[in-house]
KEDO-437345 format. One record per residue (C-alpha): residue number from 1; y, z, x. Coordinates in Angstrom, 3 decimals. Layout:
! residues N
i NUM c2 Y c3 Z c1 X
...
This chain:
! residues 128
i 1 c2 -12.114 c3 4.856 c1 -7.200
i 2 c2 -12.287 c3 5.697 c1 -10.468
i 3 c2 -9.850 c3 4.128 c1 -12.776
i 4 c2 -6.764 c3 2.738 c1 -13.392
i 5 c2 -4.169 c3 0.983 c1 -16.056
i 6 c2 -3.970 c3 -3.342 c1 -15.833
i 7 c2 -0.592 c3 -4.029 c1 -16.987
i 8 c2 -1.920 c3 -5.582 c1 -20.553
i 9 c2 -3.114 c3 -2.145 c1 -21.385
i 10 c2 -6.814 c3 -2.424 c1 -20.437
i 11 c2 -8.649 c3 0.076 c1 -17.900
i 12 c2 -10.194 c3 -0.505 c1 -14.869
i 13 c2 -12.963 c3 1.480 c1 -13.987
i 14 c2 -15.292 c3 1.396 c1 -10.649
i 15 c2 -18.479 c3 3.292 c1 -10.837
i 16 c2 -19.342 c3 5.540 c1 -7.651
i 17 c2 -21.206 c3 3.309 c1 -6.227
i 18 c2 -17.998 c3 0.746 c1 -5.603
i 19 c2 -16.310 c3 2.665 c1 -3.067
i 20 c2 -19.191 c3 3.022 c1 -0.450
i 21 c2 -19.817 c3 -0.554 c1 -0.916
i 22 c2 -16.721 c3 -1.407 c1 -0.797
i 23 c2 -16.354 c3 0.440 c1 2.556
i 24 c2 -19.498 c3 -1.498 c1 4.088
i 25 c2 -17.693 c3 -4.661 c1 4.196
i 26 c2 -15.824 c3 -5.320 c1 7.066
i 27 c2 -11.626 c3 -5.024 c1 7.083
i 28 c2 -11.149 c3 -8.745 c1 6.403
i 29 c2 -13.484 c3 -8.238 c1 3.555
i 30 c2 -11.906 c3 -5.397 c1 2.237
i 31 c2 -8.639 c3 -6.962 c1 1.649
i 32 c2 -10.030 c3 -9.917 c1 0.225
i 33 c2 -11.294 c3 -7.688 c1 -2.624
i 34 c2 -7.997 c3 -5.896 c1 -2.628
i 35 c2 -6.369 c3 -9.072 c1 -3.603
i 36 c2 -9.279 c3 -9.592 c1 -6.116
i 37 c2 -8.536 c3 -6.195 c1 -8.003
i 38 c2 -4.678 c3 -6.962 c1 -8.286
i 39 c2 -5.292 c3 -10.297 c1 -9.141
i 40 c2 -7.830 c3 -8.787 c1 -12.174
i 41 c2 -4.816 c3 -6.527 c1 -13.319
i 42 c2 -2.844 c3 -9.385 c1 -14.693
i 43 c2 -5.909 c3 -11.151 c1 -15.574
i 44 c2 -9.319 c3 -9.644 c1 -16.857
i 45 c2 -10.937 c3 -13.423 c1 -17.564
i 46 c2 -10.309 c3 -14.469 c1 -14.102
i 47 c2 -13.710 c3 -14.573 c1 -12.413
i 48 c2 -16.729 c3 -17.018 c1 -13.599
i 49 c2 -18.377 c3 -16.069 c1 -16.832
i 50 c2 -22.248 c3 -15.572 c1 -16.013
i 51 c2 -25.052 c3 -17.340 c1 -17.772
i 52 c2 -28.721 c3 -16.477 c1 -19.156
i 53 c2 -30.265 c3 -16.587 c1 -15.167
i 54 c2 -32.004 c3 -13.732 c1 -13.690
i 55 c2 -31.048 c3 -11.303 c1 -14.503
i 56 c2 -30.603 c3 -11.739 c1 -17.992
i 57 c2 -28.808 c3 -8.789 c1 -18.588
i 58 c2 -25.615 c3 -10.168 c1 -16.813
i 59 c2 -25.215 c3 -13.127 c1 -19.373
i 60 c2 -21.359 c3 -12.706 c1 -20.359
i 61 c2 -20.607 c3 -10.772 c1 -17.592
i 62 c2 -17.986 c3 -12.363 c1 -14.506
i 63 c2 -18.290 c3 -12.531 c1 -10.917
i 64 c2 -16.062 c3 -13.297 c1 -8.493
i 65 c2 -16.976 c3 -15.613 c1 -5.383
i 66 c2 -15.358 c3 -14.446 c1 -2.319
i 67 c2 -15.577 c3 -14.526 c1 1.645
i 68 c2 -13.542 c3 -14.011 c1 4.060
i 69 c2 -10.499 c3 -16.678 c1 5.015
i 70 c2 -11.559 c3 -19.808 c1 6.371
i 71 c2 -14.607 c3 -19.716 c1 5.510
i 72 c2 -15.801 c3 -23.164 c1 4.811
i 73 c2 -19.328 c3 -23.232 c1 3.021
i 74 c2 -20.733 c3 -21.448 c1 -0.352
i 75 c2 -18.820 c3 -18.000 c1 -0.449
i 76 c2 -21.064 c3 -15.144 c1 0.417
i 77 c2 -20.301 c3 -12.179 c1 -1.299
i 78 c2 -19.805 c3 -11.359 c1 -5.323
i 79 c2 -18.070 c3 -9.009 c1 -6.946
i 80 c2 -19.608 c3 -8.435 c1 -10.935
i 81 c2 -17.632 c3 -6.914 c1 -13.267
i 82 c2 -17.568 c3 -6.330 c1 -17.070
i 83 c2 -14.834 c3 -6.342 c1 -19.861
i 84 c2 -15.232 c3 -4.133 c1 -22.474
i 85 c2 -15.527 c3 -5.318 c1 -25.542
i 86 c2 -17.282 c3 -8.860 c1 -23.900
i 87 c2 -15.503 c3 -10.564 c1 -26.650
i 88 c2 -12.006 c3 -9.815 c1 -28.006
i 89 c2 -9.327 c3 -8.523 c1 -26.177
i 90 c2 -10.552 c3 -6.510 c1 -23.245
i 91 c2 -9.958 c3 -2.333 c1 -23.549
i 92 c2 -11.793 c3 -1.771 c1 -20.514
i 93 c2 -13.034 c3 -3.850 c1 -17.390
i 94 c2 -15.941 c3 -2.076 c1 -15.100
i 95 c2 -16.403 c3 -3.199 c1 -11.606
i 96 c2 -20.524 c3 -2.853 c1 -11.283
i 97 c2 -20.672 c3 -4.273 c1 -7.855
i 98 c2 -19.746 c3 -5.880 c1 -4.626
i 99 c2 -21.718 c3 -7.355 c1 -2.257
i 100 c2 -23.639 c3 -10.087 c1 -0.499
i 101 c2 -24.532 c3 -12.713 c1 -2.854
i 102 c2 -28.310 c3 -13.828 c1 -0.388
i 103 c2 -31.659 c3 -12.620 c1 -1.958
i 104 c2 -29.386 c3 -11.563 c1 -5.126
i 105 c2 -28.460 c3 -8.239 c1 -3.896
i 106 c2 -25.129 c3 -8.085 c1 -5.693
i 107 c2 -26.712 c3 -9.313 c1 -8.980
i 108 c2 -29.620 c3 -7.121 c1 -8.790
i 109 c2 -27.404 c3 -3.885 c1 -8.144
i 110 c2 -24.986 c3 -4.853 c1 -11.154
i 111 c2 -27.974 c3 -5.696 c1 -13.553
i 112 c2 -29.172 c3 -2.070 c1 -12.604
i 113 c2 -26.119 c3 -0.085 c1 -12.966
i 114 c2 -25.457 c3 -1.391 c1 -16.563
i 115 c2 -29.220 c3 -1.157 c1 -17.822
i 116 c2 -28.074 c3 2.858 c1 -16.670
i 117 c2 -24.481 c3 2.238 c1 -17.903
i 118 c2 -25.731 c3 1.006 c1 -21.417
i 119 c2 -28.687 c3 3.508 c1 -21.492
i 120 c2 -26.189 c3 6.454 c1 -20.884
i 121 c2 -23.584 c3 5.045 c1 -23.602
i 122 c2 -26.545 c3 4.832 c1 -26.440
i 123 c2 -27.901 c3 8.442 c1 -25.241
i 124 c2 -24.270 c3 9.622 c1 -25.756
i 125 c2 -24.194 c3 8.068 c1 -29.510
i 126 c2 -27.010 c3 9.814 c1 -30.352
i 127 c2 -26.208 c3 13.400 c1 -29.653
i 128 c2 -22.834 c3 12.670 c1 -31.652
């Protein structure tokens, strides 16, 4: 999955990593984040803006709470994404994970890929 038009003219854009997690979750699963993705096309602000808790690095970023239907406690799984610009109207939005939301797995893979995603995009404005 690598990217695709919202109908308000922003991008979407799931690093590699997306798909294989993506196909980890069960069929149920899967669909429920189908829905999630076309819901985000008409809407980028749709999932919960993050705050300053570990990690840090995910302040201003959204997540999505999801499970699968009927479930009746806490959802379970997360799915942490980023708009591009974070404030403004939104050119881009990055899916940096999906996953189970226990021990912070989901969180801790997102903070990761955008530490690289950030380190890569200030390595590229240097060299021009």
């Amino acid at each position: 999955m690598s990217g695709s038009q919202g109908p308000d003219r922003y991008r979407f854009e799931f690093l590699p990593e997306i798909q294989a997690e993506a196909s980890e979750l069960d069929e149920t699963l899967r669909r429920v984040v189908a829905g999630l993705v076309v819901e985000l096309h008409t809407n980028p602000h749709l999932g919960d803006l993050m705050d300053d808790r570990w990690p840090e690095n995910l302040e201003g970023r959204r997540k999505l709470r999801f499970d699968r239907p009927g479930w009746k406690r806490e959802p379970r799984y997360r799915l942490v994404y980023r708009n591009e610009p974070t404030d403004g109207a939104v050119q881009l939005m990055v899916v940096l994970a999906i996953g189970r939301r226990d021990r912070m797995i989901a969180y801790a893979k997102a903070s990761v890929r955008l530490t690289r995603r950030l380190g890569d995009a200030a390595r590229r404005s240097r060299r021009s």
